[in-house]
C-alpha positions in Angstrom: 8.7 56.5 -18.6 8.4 53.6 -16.3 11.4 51.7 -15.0 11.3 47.9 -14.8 14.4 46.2 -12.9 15.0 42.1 -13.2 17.7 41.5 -10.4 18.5 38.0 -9.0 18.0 38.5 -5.5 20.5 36.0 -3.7 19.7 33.3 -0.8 19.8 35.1 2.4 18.7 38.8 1.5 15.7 40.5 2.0 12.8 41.6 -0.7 13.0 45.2 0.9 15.5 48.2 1.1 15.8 48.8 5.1 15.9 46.2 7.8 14.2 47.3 10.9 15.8 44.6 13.1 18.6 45.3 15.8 21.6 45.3 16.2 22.6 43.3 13.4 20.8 44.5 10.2 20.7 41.8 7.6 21.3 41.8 3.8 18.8 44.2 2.0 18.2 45.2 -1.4 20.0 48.6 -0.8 23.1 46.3 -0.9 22.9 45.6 -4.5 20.6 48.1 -6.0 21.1 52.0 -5.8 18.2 53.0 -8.1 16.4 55.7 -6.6 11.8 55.5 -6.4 11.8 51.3 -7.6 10.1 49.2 -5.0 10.0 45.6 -5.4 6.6 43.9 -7.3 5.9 41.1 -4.8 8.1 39.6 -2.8 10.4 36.5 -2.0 11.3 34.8 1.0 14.3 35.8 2.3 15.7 31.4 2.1 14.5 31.7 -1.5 16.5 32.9 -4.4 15.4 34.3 -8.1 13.8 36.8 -9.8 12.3 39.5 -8.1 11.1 42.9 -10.2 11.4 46.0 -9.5 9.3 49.3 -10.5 8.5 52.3 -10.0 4.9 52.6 -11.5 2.1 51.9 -9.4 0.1 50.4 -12.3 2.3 47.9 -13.1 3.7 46.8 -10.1 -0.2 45.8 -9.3 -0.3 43.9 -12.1 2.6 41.7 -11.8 2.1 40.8 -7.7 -1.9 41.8 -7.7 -3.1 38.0 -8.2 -6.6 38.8 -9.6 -4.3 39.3 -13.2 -2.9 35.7 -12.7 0.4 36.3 -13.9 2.5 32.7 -14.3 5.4 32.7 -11.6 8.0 30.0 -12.9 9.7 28.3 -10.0 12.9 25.6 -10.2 12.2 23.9 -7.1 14.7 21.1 -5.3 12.6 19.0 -3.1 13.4 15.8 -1.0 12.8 12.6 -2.2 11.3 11.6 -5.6 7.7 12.6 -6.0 5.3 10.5 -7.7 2.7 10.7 -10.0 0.0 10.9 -7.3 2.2 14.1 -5.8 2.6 15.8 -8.9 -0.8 15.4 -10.1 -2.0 17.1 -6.6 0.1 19.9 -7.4 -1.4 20.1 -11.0 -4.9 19.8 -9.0 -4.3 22.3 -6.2 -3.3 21.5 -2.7 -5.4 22.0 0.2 -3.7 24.0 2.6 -4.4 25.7 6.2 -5.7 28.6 4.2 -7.4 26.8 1.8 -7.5 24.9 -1.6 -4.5 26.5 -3.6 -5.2 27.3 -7.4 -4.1 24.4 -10.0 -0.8 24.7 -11.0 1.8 23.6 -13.7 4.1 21.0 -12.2 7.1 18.8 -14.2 10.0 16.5 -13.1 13.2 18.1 -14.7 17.1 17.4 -14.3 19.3 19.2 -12.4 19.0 22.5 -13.8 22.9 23.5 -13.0 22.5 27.0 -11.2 25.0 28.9 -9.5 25.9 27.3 -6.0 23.9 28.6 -3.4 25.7 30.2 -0.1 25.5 28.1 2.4 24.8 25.2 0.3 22.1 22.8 0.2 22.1 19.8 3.2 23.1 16.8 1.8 22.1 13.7 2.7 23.3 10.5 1.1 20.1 8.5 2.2 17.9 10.7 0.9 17.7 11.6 -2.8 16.5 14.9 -3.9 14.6 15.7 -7.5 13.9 18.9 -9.3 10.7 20.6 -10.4 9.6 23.1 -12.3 6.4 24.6 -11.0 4.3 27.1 -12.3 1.6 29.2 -9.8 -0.9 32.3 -10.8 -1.6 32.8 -7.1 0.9 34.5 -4.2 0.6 33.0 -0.9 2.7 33.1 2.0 5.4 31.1 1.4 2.9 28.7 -0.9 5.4 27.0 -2.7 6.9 25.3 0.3 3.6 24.8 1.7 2.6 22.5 -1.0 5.5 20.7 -2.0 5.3 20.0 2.0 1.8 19.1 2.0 2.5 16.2 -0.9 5.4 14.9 1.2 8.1 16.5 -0.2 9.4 19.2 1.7 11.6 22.3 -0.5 15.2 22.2 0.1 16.2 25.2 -2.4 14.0 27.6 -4.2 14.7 29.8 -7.5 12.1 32.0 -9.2 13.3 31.8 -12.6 10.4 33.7 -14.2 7.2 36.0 -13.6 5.0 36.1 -16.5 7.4 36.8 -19.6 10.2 38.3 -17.8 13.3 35.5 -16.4 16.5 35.3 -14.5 18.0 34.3 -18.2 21.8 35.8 -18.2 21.7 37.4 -14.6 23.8 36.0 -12.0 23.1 36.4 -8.1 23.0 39.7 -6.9 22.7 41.2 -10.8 20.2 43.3 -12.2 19.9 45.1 -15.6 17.1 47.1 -16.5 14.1 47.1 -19.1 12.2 49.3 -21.4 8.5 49.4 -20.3 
């Protein structure tokens, strides 16, 4: 039977077990998860937090990062300043970026959405507000997210996957994981 792992990988820690770099090794998954055979499905950027999975069948980690199945990745995004309509409908639209025109995706102002403060916190500026989205993408590009809240003018100051395709962070806490039937 296949093993599916939801953990909420925290700011500052790596998508992988080992950290090649010298001398000082930073924060890695092995630091939170002692599962034996589970890779991670995808990745996320060591300055963003959230949902990553975990698996240990080659099937269906493919088809949860593999974007040809255009599985939704939910992402509660903190951005500077207060996007407008023209922003957020460029988002809906698809950005162009260096590496081309990104694929439409699901974009909405939202409050605050009260998570767990993040280590080291957030710069705050008192000049410059900051608003909330919730943005939904079926593609996986390098750090794509930022790109295109950057290329609409408003650059992400915090990032938290909150959910890929049905699975979400619902009930886990930063540096928790619990594990699924498959």
């Amino acid at each position: 039977m296949a093993r599916l792992i939801l953990f909420n990988k925290p700011y500052d820690v790596l998508s992988q077990f080992t950290d090649t770099r010298s001398p000082s090794p930073r924060s890695t998954l092995s630091d939170f998860i002692e599962v034996p055979g589970v890779y991670p499905a995808g990745r996320l950027d060591r300055d963003s937090e959230g949902l990553l999975l975990l698996t240990d069948d080659g099937r269906l980690q493919a088809r949860i990062a593999d974007p040809k199945f255009k599985m939704a990745k939910t992402y509660l995004v903190q951005v500077e300043g207060e996007p407008g309509a023209v922003a957020l409908e460029a988002l809906r639209k698809g950005v162009t970026l260096k590496d081309g025109l990104t694929r439409p995706a699901e974009c909405a102002l939202i409050a605050d959405p009260q998570l767990w403060p993040r280590d080291p916190p957030v710069r705050f500026r008192k000049s410059v507000p900051d608003t909330w989205l919730r943005l939904a993408i079926r593609e996986g590009r390098n750090r794509q997210v930022r790109r295109m809240t950057a290329a609409v003018g408003h650059p992400t100051l915090r990032l938290v996957r909150w959910s890929v395709g049905d699975w979400t962070l619902d009930g886990l806490a930063p540096g928790e994981w619990r594990e699924l039937p498959v």
